[in-house]
N, C-alpha and C positions, 0 to 999 in steps of 0.2 A: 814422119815417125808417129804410129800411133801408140800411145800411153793410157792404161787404165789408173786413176786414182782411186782405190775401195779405200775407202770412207773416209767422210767428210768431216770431221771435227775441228778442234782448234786449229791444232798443226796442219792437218792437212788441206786448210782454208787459208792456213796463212800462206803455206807453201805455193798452193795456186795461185792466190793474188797475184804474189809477187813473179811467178813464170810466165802467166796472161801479160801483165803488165813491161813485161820484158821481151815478149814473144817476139813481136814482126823488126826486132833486131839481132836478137839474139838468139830465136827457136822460129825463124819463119815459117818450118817443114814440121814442127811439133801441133799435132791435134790431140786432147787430151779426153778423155771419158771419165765423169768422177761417178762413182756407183755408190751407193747409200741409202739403204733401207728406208732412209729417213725424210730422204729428196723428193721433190714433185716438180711437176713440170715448172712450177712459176722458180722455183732453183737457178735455171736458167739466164733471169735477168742478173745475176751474180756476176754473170762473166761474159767472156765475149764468145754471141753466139758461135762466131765465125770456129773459135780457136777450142773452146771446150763443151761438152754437151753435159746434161746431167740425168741420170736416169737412177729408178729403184730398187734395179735389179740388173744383173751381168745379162748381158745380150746375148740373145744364143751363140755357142760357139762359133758356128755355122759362119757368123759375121763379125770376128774378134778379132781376128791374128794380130794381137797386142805385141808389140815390140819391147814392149817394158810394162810391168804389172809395180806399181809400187801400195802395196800394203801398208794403212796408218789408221789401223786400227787397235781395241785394244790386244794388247797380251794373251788373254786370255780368249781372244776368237779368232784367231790363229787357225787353230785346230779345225776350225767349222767355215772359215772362209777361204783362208786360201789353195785347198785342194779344189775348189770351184774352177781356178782360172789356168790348173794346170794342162787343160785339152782348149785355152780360150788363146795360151801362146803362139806367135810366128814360130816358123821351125829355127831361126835364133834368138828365140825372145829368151828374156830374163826374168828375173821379179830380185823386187829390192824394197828393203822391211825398215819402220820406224820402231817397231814394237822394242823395247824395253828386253832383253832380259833372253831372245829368244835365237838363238846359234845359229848359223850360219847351215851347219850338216842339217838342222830342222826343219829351215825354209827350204832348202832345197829337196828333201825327204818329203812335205808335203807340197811344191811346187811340179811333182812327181820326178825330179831330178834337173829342175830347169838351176841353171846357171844364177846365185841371190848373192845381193851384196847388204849386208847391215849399215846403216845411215841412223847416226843420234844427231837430229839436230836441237837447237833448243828454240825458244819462244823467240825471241829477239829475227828471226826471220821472217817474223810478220809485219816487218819495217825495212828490209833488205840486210840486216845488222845482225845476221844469226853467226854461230859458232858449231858446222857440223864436222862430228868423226864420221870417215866412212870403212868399212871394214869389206877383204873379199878372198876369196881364196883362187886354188889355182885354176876353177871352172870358169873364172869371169875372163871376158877376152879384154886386150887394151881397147881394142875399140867399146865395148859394153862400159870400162872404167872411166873411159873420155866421156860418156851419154852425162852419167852418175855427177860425176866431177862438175860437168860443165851445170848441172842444173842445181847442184848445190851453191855453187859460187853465185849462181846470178841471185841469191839469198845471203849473201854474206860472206862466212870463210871456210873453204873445203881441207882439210887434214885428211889425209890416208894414214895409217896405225898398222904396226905388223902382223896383229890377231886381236883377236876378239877381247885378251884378257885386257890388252892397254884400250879398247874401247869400251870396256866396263869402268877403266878408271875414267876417261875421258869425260863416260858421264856423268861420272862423281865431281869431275871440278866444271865442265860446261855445259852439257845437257841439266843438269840439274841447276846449276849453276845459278841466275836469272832466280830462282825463288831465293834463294840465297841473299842475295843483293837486294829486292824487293822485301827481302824482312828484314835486313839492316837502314836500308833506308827509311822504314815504315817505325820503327824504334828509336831512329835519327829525329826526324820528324818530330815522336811525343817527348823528348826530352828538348829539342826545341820549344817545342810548345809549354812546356815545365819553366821556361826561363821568360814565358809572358806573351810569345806572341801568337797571334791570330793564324787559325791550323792553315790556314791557303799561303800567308806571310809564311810559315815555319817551313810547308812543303817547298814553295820556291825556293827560300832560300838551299835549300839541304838537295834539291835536284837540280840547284844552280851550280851548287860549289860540288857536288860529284862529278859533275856533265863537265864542268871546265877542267878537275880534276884530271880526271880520265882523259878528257883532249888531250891537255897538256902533257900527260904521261903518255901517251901513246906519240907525240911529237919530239919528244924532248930522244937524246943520245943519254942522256946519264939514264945511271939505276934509282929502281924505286927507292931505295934505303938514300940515297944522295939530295933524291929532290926534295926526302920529307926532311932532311936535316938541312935544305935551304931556306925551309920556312920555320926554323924552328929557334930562337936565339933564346941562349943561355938564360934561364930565370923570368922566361916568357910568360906568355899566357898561353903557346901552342907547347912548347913544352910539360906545364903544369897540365894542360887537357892528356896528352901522349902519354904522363904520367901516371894517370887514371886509368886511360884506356888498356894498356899492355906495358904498363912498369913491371911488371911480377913473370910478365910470358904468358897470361891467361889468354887474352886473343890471340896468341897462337899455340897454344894448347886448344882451345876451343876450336878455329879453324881447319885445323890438323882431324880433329874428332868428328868434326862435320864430315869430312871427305872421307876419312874411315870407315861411317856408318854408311854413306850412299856408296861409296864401292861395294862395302859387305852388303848392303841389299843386291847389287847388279849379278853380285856373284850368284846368290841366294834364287835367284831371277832365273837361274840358267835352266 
């Protein structure tokens, strides 16, 4: 299967790592093309020559029949890139979009009618730990949805959504998700630091007790609300903390508000 990657960014660096890294088990027939204005030859030692190439520019048509075009670039060069690769498709190729914000009827409309599936993944899949929505209408075949599917899992966890609106929330609570958590933990942190200790001491600690946190919830059979009332004994010290944090319902008025605002932006997006 050959695949175009147009463009090379965070995400779409992370994304590769982790497909290169997984290939000759799990994509042994996957050869990958990343295209990027921005790439040169030395690019190359990035990955493995065998499995990806890197170049600066889409390769004449003439020599493309991409099986799969995935576009990761931004939003707003949509418009200017992706009608390039709609004569560079196999006669069943697809294209399948990271962009933020941009429909489904759009990718396909500028893919000159090729077959697009929408994919929000988020950061955490440049560690194999990502959380993608994937969105597709009724142009995409099962086998095109199996390609999609199988390449997002080998980054973490694949969700299918039944349109595009639950994939605008989707990136309101996980595609955005990740900064979220990075500025609670980053606020975590300096009020650690407020109680005396040393910022590297404060970080461990607070990326200790999240990281086991989260294990542990993620392993446990009770609910969230259960486990935090087995750490929590009447006239404590994790009580009086709980008491601070969301005695009044302000952290969850707050978090409610957060997801609010990133959905109305996804919408806003469209």
């Amino acid at each position: 299967m050959r695949i175009a990657l147009v463009g090379y960014g965070k995400m779409g660096a992370a994304l590769l790592s982790q497909w290169l890294a997984v290939a000759p088990d799990r994509f042994p027939d996957h050869r990958f093309v990343v295209i990027d204005p921005a790439l040169d030859a030395g690019s190359a030692a990035e990955g493995d020559a065998t499995r990806a190439t890197f170049v600066a520019e889409p390769p004449p048509a003439a020599e493309c029949a991409f099986d799969l075009v995935i576009v990761a670039v931004k939003p707003q060069m949509l418009d200017q890139v992706l009608p390039l690769y709609a004569d560079r498709l196999a006669e069943s190729g697809f294209v399948a979009s990271i962009a933020a914000g941009c429909s489904i009827a759009r990718l396909r409309s500028l893919a000159g009618g090729a077959p697009a599936v929408r994919i929000m993944p988020n950061l955490p899949a440049a560690i194999g730990a990502g959380v993608s929505g994937l969105c597709a209408d009724l142009s995409v075949s099962e086998a095109q949805r199996g390609i999609v599917e199988a390449l997002m899992s080998a980054v973490g966890t694949a969700l299918w959504v039944q349109d595009e609106d639950q994939l605008d929330r989707l990136t309101a609570v996980a595609g955005s998700g990740p900064g979220y958590v990075f500025e609670i933990a980053r606020a975590y942190v300096e009020a650690a630091r407020s109680l005396g200790f040393e910022p590297e001491t404060a970080k461990q600690l607070v990326l200790g007790t999240l990281a086991g946190t989260i294990a542990m919830a993620q392993q446990s059979v009770l609910e969230l609300e259960e486990l935090r009332t087995s750490v929590t004994s009447k006239g404590g010290t994790t009580a009086a903390g709980l008491a601070a944090l969301n005695g009044d319902g302000a952290l969850d008025h707050l978090l409610r508000a957060t997801l609010d605002a990133a959905y109305a932006r996804a919408v806003a997006l469209r």
